[in-house]
C-alpha positions as CSV (number, residue, x, y, z in Angstrom):
1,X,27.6,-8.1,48.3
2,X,29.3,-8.0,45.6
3,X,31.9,-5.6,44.1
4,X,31.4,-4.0,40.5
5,X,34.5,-2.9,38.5
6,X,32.2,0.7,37.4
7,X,35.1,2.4,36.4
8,X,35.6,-0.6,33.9
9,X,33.0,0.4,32.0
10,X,32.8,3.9,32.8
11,X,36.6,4.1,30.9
12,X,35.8,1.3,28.1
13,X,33.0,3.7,27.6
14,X,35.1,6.9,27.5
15,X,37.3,5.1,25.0
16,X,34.4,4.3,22.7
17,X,35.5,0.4,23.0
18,X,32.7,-2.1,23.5
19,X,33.3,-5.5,26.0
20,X,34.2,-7.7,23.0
21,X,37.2,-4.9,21.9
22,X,38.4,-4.8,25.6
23,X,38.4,-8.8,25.5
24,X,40.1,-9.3,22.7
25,X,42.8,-6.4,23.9
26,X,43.4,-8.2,27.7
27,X,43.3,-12.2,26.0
28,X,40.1,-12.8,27.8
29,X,36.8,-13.2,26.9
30,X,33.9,-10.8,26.3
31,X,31.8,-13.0,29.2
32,X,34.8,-12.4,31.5
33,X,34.3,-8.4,31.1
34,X,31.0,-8.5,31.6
35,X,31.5,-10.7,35.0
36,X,33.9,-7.8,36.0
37,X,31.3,-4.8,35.1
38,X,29.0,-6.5,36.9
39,X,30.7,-8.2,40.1
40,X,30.9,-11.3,39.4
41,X,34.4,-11.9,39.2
42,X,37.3,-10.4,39.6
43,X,40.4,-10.1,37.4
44,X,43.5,-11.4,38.1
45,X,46.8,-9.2,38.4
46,X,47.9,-9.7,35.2
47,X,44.9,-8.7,33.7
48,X,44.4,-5.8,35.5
49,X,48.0,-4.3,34.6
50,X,47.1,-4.8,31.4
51,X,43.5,-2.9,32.2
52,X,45.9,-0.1,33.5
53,X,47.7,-0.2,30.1
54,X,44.6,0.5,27.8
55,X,43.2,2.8,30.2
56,X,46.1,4.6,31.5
57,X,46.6,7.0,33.1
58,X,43.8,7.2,35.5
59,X,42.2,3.9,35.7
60,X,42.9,1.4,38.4
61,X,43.9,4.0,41.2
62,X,41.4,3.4,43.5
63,X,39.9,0.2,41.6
64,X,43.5,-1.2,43.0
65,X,42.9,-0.3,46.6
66,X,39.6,-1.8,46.7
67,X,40.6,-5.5,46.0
């Protein structure tokens, strides 16, 4: 089963950013984004402190304690 990053999208959506904004923001690519909306993958740790950055202060709590 796999493990979808919802908040991810739920925030980029909040935020009005679309997956090719949030890519070019963490140095990834919009296909990476999309993996991690939809379970695919994972993000490493550096990308998800910078996740945390952009979507501070509330994203990544529990998305943290999860992986």
């Amino acid at each position: 089963m796999r493990k979808k990053l919802e908040s991810l999208k739920k925030y980029r959506n909040k935020k009005g950013l679309t997956q090719e904004e949030v890519a070019k923001k963490l140095g990834v690519t919009q296909g990476a984004v999309m993996n991690w909306e939809n379970g695919y993958r994972k993000p490493n740790v550096y990308v998800m402190k910078k996740m945390a950055e952009i979507f501070q202060p509330f994203f990544f709590v529990s998305e943290c304690r999860t992986y």
